[in-house]
Phi, psi and omega in degrees: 000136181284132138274004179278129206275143192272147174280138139264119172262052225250157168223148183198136180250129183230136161303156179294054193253122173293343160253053174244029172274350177258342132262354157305291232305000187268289175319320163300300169327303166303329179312297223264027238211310196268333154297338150091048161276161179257213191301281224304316166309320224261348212240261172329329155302336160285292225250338191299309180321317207282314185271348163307282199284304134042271161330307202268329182269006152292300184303340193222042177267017186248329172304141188267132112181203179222144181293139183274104191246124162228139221223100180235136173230149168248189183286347198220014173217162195225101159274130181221136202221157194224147220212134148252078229256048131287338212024054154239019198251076184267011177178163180270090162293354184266093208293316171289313166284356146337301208269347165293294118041290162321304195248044159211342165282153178251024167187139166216114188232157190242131223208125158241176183122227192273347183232070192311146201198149141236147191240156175224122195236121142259160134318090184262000143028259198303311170302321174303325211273339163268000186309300226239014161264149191262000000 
């Protein structure tokens, strides 16, 4: 039997609404479920996203297009970039998701230019090497 787990790539666009926070965070959940994060990451991982796209969908709910959520893994990252198409979104002002942000991610950066963005990055190493035991 393959146990070898398929990389999953999704962008899903969501209008700038606070209740479309409640399918990511469904969607995150199912991701990282699979990925062999445990409950307490994966809870955190819902809400640090959740409150991120939050963030991004305040600044730009009156503006017509949609925010970009995209959730790419390779063998060894787990990446997730949130796209702002207010482009006003120059920092994580949100200070407890910051700090949820800090303490379950290995990298979180704020992207200005032309397509401002936040990115979240884990390490899956450690986790791929435990997924699949038996």
């Amino acid at each position: 039997m393959d146990k070898t787990l398929k990389l999953a790539n999704i962008e899903l666009k969501l209008p700038p609404d606070e209740l479309m926070v409640s399918p990511l965070r469904l969607l995150v959940s199912g991701l990282a479920t699979r990925l062999g994060f445990s409950m307490d990451e994966i809870a955190d991982l819902k809400d640090s996203i959740g409150e991120a796209f939050l963030a991004v969908a305040d600044r730009c709910k009156t503006l017509k297009g949609a925010i970009t959520v995209r959730w790419n893994e390779t063998q060894e990252n787990l990446s997730i970039r949130i796209t702002d198409p207010s482009h006003t979104f120059t920092k994580v002002e949100n200070v407890p998701m910051a700090q949820v942000l800090e303490k379950v991610a290995d990298e979180v950066t704020v992207g200005e230019g032309e397509e401002p963005d936040i990115r979240i990055r884990f390490d899956l190493k450690d986790r791929r090497k435990n997924l699949f035991k038996d």
